[in-house]
VOPAGU-2260 file (C-alpha; in pm, 1 decimal, decimal comma):
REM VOPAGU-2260
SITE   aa  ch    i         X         Y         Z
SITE  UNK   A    0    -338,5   -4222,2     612,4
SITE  UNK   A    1    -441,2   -3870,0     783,7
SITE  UNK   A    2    -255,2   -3535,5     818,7
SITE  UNK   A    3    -306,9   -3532,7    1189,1
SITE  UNK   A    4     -96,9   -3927,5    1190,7
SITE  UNK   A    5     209,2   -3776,8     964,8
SITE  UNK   A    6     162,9   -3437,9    1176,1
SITE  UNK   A    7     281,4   -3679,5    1480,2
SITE  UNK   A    8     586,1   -3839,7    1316,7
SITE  UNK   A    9     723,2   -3525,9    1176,0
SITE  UNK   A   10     744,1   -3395,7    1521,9
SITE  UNK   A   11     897,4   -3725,1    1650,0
SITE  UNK   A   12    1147,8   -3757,1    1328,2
SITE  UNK   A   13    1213,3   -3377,1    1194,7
SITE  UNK   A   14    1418,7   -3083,5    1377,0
SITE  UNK   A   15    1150,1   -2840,1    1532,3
SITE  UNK   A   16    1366,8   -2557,1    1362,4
SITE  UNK   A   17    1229,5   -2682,7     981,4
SITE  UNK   A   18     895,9   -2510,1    1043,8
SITE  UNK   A   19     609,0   -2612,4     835,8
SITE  UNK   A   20     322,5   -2358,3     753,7
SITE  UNK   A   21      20,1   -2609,6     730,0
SITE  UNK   A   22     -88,7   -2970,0     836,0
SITE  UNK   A   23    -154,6   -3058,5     489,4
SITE  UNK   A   24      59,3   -3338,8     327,2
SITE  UNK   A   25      76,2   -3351,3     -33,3
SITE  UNK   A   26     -32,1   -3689,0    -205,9
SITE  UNK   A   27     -47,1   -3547,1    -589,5
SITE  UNK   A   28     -26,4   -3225,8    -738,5
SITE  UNK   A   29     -95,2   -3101,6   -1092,7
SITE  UNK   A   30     -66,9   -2713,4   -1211,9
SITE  UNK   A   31    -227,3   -2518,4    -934,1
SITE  UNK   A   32    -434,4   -2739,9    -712,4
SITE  UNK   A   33    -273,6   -3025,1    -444,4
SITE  UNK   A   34    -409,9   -3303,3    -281,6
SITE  UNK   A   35    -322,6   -3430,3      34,2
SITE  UNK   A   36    -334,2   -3772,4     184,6
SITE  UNK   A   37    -693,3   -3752,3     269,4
SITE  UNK   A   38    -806,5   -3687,3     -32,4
SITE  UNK   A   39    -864,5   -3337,6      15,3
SITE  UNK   A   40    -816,1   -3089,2    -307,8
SITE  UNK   A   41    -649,6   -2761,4    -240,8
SITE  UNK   A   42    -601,8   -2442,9    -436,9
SITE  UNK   A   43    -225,7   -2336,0    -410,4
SITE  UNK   A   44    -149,0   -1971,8    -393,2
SITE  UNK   A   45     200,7   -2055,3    -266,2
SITE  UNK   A   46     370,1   -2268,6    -532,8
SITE  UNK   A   47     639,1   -2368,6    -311,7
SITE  UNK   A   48     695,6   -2046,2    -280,0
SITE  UNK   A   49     736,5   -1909,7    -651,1
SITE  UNK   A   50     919,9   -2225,2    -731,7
SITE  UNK   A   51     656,3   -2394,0    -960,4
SITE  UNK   A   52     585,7   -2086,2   -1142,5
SITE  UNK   A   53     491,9   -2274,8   -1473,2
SITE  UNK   A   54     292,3   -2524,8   -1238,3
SITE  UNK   A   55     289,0   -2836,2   -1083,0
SITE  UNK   A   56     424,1   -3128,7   -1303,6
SITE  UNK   A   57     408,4   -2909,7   -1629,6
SITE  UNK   A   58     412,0   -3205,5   -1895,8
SITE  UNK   A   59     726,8   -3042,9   -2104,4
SITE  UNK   A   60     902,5   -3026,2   -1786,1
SITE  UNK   A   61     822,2   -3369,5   -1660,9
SITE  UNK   A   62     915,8   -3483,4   -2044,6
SITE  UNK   A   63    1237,2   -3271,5   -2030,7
SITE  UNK   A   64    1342,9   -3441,5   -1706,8
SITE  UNK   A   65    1222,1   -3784,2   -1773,0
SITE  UNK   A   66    1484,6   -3753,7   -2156,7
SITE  UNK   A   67    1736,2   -3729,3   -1905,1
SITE  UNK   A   68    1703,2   -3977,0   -1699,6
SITE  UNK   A   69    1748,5   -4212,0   -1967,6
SITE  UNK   A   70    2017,9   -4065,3   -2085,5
SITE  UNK   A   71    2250,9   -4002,5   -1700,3
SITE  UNK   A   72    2165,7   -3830,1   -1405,8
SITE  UNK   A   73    2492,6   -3769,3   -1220,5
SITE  UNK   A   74    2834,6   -3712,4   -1332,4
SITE  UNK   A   75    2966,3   -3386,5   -1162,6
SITE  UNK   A   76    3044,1   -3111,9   -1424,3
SITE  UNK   A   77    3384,7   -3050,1   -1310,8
SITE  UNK   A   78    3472,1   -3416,3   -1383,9
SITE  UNK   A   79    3224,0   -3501,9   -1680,4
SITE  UNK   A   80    3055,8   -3162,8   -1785,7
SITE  UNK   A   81    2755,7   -3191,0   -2056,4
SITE  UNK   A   82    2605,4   -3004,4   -2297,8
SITE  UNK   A   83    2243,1   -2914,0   -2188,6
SITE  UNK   A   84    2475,1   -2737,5   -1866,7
SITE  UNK   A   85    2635,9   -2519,9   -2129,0
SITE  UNK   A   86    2328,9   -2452,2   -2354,0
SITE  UNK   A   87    2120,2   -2356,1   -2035,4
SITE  UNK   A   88    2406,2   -2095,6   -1939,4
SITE  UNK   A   89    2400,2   -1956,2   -2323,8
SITE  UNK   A   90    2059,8   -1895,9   -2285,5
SITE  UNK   A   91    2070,0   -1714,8   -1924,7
SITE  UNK   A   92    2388,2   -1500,8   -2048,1
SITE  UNK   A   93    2124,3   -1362,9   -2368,6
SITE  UNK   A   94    1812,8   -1317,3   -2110,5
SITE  UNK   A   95    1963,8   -1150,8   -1811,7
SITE  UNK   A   96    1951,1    -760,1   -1842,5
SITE  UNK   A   97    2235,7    -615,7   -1928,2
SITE  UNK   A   98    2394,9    -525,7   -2275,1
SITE  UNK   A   99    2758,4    -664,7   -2218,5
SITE  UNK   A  100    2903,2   -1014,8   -2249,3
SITE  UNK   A  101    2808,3   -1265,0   -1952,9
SITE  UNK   A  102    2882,2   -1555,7   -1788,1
SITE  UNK   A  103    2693,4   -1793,6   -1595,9
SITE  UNK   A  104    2774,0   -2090,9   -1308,4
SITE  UNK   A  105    2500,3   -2316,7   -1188,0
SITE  UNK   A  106    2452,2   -2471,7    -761,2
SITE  UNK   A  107    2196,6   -2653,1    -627,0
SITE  UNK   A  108    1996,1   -2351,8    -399,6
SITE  UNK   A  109    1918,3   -1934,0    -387,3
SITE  UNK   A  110    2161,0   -1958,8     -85,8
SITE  UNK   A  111    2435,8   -2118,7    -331,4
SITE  UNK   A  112    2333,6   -1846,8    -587,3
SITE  UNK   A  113    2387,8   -1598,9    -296,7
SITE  UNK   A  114    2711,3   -1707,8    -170,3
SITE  UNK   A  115    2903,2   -1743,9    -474,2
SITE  UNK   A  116    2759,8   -1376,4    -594,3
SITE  UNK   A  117    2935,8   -1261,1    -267,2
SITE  UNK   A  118    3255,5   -1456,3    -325,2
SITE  UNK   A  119    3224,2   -1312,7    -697,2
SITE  UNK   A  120    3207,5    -971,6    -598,6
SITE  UNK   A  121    3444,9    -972,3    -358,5
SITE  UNK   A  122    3735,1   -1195,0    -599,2
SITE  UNK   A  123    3666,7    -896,2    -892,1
SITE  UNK   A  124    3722,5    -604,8    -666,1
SITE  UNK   A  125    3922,4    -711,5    -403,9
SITE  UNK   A  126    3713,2    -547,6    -171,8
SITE  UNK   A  127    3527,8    -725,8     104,9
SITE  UNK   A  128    3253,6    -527,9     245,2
SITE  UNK   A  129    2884,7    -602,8     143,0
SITE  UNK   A  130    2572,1    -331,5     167,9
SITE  UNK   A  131    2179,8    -540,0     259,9
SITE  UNK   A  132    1910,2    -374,4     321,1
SITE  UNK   A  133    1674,9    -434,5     632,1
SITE  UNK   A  134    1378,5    -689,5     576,3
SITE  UNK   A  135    1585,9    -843,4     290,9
SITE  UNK   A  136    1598,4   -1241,9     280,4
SITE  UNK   A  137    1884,3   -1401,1     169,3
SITE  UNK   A  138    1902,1   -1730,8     221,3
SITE  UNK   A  139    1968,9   -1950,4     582,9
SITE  UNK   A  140    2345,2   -2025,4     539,3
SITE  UNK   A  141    2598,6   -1797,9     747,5
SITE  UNK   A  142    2648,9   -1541,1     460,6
SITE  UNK   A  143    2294,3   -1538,3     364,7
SITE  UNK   A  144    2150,5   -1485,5     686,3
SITE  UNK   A  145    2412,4   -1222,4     810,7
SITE  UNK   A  146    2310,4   -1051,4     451,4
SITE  UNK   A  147    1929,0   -1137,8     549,5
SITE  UNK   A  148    1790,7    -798,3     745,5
SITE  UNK   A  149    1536,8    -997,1     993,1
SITE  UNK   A  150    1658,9   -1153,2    1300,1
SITE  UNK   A  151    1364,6   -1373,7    1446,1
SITE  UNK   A  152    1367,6   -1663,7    1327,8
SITE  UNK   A  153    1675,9   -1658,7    1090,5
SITE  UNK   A  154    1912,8   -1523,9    1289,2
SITE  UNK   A  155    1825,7   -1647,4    1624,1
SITE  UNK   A  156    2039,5   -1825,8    1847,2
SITE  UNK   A  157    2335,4   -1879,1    1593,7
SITE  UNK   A  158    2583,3   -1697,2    1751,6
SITE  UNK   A  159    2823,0   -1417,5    1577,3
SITE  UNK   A  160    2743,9   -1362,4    1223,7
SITE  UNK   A  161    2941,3   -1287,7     902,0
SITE  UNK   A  162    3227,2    -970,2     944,3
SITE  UNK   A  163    3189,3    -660,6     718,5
SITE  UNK   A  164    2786,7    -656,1     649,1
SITE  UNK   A  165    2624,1    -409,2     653,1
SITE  UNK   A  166    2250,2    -295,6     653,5
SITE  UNK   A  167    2070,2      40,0     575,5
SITE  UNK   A  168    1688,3      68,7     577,7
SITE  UNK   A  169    1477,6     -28,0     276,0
SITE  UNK   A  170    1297,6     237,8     185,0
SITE  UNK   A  171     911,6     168,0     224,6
SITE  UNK   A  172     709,5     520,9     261,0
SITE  UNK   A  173     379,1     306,0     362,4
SITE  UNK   A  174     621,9     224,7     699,7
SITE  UNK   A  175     791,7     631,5     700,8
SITE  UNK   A  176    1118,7     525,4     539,0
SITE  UNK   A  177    1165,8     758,6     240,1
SITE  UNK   A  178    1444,2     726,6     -31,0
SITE  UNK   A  179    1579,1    1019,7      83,2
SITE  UNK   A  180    1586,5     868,3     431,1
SITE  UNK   A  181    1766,8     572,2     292,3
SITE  UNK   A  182    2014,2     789,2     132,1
SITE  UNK   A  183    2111,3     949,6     418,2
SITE  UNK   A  184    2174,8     655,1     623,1
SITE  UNK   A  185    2392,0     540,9     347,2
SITE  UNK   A  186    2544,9     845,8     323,7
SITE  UNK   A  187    2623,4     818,2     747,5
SITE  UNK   A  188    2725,3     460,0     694,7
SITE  UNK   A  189    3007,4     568,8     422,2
SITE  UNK   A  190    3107,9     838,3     686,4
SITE  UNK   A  191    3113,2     648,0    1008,4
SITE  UNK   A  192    3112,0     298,8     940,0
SITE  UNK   A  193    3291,0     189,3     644,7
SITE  UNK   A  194    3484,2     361,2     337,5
SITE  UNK   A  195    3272,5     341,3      37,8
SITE  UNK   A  196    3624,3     203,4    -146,8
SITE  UNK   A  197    3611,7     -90,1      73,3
SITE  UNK   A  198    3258,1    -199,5     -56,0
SITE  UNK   A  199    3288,2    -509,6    -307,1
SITE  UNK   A  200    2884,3    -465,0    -339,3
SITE  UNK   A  201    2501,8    -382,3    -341,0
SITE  UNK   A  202    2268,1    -646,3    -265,9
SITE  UNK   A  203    1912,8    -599,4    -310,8
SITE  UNK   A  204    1571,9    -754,7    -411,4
SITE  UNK   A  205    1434,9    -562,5    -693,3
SITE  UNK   A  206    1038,2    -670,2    -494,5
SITE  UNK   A  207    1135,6    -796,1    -142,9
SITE  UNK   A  208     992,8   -1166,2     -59,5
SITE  UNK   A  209    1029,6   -1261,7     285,4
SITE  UNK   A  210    1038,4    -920,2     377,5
SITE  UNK   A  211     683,9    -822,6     236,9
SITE  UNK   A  212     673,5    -772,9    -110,9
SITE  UNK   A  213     775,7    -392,3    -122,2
SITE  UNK   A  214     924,8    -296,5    -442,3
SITE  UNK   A  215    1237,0    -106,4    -480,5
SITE  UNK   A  216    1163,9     234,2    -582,6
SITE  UNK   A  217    1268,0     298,0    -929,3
SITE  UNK   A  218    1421,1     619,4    -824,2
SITE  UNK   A  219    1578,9     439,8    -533,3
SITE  UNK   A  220    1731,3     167,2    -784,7
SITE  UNK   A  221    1860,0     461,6    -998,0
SITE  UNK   A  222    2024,2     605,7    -767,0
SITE  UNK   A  223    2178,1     270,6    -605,5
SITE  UNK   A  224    2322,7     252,8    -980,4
SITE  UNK   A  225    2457,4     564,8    -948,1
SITE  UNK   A  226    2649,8     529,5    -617,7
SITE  UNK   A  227    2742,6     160,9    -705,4
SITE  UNK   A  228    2924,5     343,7   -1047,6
SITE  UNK   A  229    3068,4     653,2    -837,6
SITE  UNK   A  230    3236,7     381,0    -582,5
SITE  UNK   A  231    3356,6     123,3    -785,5
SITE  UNK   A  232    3085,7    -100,7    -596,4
SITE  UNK   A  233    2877,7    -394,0    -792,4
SITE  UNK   A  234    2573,4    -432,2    -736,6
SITE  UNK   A  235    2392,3    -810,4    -722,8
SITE  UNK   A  236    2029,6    -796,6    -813,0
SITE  UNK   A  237    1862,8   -1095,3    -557,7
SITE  UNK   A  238    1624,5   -1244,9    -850,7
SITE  UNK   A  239    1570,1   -1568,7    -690,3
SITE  UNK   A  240    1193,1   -1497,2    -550,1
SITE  UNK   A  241    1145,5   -1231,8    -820,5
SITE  UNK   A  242    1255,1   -1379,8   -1157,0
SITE  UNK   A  243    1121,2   -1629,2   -1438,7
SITE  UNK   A  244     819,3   -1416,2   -1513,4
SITE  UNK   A  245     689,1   -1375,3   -1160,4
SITE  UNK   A  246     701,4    -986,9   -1193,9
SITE  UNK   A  247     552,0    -995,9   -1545,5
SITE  UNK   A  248     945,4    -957,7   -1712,9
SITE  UNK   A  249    1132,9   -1247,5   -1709,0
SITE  UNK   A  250    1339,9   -1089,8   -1483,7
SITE  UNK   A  251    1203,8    -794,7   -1223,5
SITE  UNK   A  252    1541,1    -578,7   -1292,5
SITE  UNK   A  253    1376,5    -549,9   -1668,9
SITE  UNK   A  254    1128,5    -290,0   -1438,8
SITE  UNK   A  255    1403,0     -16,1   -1394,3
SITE  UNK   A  256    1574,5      35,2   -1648,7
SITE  UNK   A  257    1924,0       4,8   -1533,6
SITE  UNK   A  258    2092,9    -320,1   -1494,2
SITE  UNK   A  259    2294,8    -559,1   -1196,7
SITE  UNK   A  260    2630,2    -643,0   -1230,0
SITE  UNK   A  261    2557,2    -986,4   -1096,4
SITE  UNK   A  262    2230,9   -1168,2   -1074,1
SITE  UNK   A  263    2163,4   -1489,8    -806,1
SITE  UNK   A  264    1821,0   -1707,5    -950,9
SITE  UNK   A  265    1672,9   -2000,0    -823,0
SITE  UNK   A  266    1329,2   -2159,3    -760,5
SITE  UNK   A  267    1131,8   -2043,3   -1048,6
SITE  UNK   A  268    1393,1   -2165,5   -1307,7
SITE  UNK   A  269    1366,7   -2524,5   -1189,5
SITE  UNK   A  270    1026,9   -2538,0   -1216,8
SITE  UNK   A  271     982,9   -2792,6    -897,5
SITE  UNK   A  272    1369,5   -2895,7    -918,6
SITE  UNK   A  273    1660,1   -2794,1    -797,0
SITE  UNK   A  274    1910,4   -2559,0    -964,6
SITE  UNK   A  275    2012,6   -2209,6    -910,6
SITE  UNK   A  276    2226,7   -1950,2   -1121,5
SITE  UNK   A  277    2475,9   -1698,8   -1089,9
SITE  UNK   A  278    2510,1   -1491,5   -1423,3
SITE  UNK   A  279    2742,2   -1151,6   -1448,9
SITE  UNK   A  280    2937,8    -948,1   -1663,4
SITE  UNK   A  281    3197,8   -1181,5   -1799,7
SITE  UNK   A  282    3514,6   -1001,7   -1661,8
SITE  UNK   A  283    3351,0    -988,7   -1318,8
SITE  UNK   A  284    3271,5   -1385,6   -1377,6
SITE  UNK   A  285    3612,0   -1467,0   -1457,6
SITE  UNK   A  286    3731,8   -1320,8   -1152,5
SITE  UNK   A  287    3765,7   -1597,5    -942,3
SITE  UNK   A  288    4057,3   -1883,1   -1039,3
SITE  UNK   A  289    3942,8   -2274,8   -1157,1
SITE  UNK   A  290    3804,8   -2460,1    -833,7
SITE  UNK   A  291    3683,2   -2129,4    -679,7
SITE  UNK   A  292    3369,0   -2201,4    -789,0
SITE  UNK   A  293    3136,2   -2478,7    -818,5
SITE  UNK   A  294    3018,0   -2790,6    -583,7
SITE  UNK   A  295    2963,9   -3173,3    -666,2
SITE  UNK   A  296    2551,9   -3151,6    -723,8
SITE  UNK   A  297    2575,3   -2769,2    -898,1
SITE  UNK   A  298    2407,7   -2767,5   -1237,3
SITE  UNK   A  299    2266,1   -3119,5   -1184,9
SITE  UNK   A  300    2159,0   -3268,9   -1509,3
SITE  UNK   A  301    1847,2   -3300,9   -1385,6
SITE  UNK   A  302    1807,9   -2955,5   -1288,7
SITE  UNK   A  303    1969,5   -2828,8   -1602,0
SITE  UNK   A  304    1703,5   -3023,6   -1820,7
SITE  UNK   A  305    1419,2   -2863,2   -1633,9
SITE  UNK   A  306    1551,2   -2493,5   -1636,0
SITE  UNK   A  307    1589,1   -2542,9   -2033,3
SITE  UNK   A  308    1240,8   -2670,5   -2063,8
SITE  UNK   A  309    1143,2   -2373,1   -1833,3
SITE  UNK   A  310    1251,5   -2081,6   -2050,9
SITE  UNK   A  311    1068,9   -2301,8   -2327,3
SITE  UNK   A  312     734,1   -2278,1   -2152,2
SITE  UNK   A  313     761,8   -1886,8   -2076,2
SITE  UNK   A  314     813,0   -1803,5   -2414,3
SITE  UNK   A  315     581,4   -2047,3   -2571,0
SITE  UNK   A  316     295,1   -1973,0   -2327,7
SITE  UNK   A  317     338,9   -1602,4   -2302,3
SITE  UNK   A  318     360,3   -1617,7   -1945,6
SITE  UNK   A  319     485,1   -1268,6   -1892,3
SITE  UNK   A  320     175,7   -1204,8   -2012,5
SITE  UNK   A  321      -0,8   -1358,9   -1798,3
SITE  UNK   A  322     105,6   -1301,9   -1506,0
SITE  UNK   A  323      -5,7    -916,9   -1538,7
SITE  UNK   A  324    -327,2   -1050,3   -1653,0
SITE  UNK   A  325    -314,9   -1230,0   -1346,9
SITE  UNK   A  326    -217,6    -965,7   -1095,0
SITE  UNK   A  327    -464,2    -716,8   -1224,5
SITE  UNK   A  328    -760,3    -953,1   -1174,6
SITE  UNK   A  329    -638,8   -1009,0    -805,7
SITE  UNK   A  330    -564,0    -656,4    -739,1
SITE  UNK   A  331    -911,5    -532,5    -897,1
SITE  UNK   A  332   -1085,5    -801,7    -675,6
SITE  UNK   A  333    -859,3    -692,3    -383,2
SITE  UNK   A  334    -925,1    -358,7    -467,5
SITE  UNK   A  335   -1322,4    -407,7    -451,0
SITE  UNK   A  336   -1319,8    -522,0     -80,7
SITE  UNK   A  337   -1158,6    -212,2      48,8
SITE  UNK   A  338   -1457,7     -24,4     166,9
SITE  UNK   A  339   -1591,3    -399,4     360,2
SITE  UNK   A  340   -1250,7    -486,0     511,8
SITE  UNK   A  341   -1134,2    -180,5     699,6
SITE  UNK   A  342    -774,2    -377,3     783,7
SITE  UNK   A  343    -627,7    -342,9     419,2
SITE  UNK   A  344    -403,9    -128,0     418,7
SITE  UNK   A  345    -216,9    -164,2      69,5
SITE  UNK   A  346    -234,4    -352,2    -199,5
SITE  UNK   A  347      54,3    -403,8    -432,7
SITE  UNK   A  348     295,9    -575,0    -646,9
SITE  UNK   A  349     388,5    -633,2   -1034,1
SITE  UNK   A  350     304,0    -874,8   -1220,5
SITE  UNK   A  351     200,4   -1190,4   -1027,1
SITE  UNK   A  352     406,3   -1126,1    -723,8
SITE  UNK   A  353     175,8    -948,3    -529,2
SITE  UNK   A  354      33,6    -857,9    -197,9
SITE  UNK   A  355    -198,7    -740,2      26,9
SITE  UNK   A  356     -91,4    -566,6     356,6
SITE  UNK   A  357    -321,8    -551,5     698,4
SITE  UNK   A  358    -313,3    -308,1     982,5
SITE  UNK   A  359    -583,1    -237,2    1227,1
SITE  UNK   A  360    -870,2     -14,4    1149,9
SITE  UNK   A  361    -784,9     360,9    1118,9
SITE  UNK   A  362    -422,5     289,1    1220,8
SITE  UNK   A  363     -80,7     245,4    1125,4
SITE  UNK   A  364     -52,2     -71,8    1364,4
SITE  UNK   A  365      29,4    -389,7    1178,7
SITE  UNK   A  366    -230,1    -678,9    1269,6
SITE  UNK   A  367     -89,3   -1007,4    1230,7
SITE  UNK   A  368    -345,2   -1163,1    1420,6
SITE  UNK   A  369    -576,3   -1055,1    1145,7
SITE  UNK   A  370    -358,9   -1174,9     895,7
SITE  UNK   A  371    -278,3   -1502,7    1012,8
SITE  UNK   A  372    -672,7   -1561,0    1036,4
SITE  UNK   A  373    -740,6   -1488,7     707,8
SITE  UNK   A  374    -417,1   -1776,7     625,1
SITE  UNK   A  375    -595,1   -2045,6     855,3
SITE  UNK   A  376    -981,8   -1962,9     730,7
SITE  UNK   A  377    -871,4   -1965,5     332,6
SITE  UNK   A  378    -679,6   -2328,5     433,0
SITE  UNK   A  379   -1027,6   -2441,7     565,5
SITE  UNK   A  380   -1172,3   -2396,7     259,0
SITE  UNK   A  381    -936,1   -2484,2      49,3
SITE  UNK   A  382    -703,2   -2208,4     -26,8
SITE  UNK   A  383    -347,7   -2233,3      38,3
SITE  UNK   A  384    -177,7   -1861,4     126,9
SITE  UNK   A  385     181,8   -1745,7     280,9
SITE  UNK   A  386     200,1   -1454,2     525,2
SITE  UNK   A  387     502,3   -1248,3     501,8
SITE  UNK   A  388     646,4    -924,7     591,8
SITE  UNK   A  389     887,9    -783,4     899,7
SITE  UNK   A  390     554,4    -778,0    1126,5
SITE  UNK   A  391     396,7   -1069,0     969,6
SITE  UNK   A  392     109,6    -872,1     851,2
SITE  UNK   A  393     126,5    -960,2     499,2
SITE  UNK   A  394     -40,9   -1219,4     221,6
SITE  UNK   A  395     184,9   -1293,5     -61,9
SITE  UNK   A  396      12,8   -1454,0    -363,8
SITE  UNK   A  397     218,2   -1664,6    -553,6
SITE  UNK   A  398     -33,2   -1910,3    -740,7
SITE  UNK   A  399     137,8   -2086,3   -1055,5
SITE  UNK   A  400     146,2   -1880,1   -1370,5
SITE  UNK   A  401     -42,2   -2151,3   -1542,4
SITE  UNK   A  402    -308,3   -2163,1   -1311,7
SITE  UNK   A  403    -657,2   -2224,6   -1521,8
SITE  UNK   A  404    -869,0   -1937,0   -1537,9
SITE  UNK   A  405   -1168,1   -2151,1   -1355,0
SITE  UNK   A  406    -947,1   -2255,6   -1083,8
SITE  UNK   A  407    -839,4   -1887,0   -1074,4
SITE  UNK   A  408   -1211,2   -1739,8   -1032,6
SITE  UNK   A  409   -1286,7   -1999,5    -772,6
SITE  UNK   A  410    -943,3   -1916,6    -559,1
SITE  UNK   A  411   -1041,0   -1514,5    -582,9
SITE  UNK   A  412   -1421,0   -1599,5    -475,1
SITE  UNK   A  413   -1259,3   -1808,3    -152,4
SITE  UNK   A  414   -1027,2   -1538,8     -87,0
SITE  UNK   A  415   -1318,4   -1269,0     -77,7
SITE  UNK   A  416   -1553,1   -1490,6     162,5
SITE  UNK   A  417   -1230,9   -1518,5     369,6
SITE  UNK   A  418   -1181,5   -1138,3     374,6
SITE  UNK   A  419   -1532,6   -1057,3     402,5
SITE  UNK   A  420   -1603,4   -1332,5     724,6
SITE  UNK   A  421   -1245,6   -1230,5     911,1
SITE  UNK   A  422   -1350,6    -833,8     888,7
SITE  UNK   A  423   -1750,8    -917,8    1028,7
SITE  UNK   A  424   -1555,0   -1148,8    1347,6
SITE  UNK   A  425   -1282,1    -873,9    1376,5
């Protein structure tokens, strides 16, 4: 079987709006590295993006998941609930920031996680209005993309979106948006737009994902604290790219020092399977009636098994830990090339979510082109990467935490030839 065969019947079977990245079709995967149907091994620096933090088929995870199978795989937990549901939400309610009594309800995806936050928030204050920020990504469902602050290609061609959202800039000085600048537009937006005692909540990515990996200024977060306190407004920390030891802290909110009301996860706790999360201060929890919540697959058993044997892993294998190792040993390497490829223009990121932004030499002009060559020549040989950012001038790195230091070394040395033969043909 070859790519280029299955390339033609996904266009014949699949919607053109599911977009696919690369050609490559997956065959077997294990940890860090995927083969496709050729035969053909790959390095993956994407991890379905930040979902298989703890890798590929990690063997307590496949063990975890295989105990329940034997045992049932479906029986809705608002008919026939189970215990592994309940001990997974214990666990969450200890390990999310925040030194008050919490609650926890499982769905199925980070759009779920988002949704029901939202509904949350708006149930406990009996408000309605809801504050994004601009290159945020929130999911593809009505709410999250009307909470999402890029239009092409979420937003595109779906008509009206979601009443009372509202967006303010994120503050990212490397693109002359300041906190102070961010301030003040939220300060005009409470003046002109919408009375700060009508806002049911802050949403925010502690490190953005789709929108380019720009942290959250801890001053910035401080402050969001501050107003969210002053206004009676919640704030809902968006941990579902950022959390299960991605950042280097289980969760990235761990960074700052202050704490979210409500917290949406997904991806990384699943480690390759579905579940998400939705864990808050107990009272705000509470909030909505019985039935207000939930949906027939949420907290699959499945799911549930996994995200147990998850938290297992991070602990056991330090992974925190590692990911800073991690991130240091790309940023040092990234760090190295800066004199020989004139287009980086920042590197950043905690932990192991990090990134490396491009503009054109001895400008401030994003260059996508540049960094979608750099994607396509590290695929050639071997090395799978995801671009990001409002401008698309951004490479995310997102490898598995587990990834094996020799598989590591090699992924770094194809990244450097990449950056090294992109900058000469530039």
């Amino acid at each position: 079987m070859l790519n280029s065969e299955l390339a033609t019947r996904r266009t014949d079977a699949i919607s053109r709006g599911v977009g696919v990245t690369t050609q490559v079709y997956a065959d077997r995967a294990e940890n860090a590295e995927i083969w496709d149907v050729e035969g053909r091994r790959y390095i993956d620096f994407a991890a379905g993006i930040a979902v298989v933090n703890t890798g590929h088929r990690h063997p307590k995870v496949i063990a975890a998941v295989k105990d329940q199978l034997d045992h049932f795989t479906h029986t809705c937990h608002q008919v026939v609930p189970y215990e592994n549901y309940v001990r997974l939400a214990e666990r969450l309610n200890k390990a999310v920031p925040g030194d008050f009594e919490k609650k926890t309800i499982f769905v199925t995806t980070g759009a779920e996680a988002v949704e029901n936050a939202v509904k949350i928030a708006r149930a406990a204050t009996n408000r309605s209005a809801v504050i994004a920020f601009t290159g945020a990504f929130h999911g593809r469902t009505f709410m999250g993309m009307t909470l999402t602050g890029k239009v092409v290609p979420y937003k595109t061609g779906f008509g009206a979106m979601m009443p009372d959202v509202f967006h303010v800039p994120f503050p990212v000085e490397l693109h002359g948006t300041t906190i102070e600048d961010t301030l003040g537009v939220l300060d005009k937006l409470f003046k002109a737009d919408v009375d700060p005692n009508r806002v049911a909540a802050f949403i925010v990515e502690p490190v953005q994902g789709e929108g380019g990996f720009y942290e959250v200024p801890r001053a910035f977060m401080v402050k969001l604290r501050e107003l969210a306190d002053k206004h009676g407004i919640l704030l809902i920390a968006d941990e579902v790219q950022t959390g299960f030891a991605r950042t280097g802290r289980l969760f990235a909110m761990e960074h700052y020092g202050v704490v979210a009301d409500i917290t949406t996860m997904a991806k990384g706790l699943g480690g390759g399977f579905p579940i998400a999360a939705v864990t808050g201060r107990a009272d705000i929890m509470d909030a909505p009636g019985p039935g207000g919540l939930g949906g027939t697959y949420g907290g699959n058993p499945i799911g549930i098994a996994a995200g147990n044997a998850v938290l297992d892993i991070i602990e056991e294998e330090k992974l925190n830990e590692r990911a800073e190792q991690l991130g240091a040993r790309l940023k040092q390497r990234l760090q190295s090339l800066v004199d020989a490829v004139p287009q980086i223009a920042d590197i950043r990121g905690p932990g192991f979510m990090n990134a490396v932004e491009f503009n054109i030499p001895g400008t401030h002009t994003p260059d996508a082109d540049f960094t979608n060559k750099v994607r396509v020549k590290a695929l050639e040989k071997g090395l799978i990467l995801l671009t990001c950012g409002v401008y698309g001038n951004v490479i995310r790195f997102l490898s598995p935490l587990t990834i094996e230091d020799e598989v590591f070394s090699e992924a770094l040395d194809i990244l450097e030839a990449t950056l090294r033969e992109c900058a000469k043909e530039a």
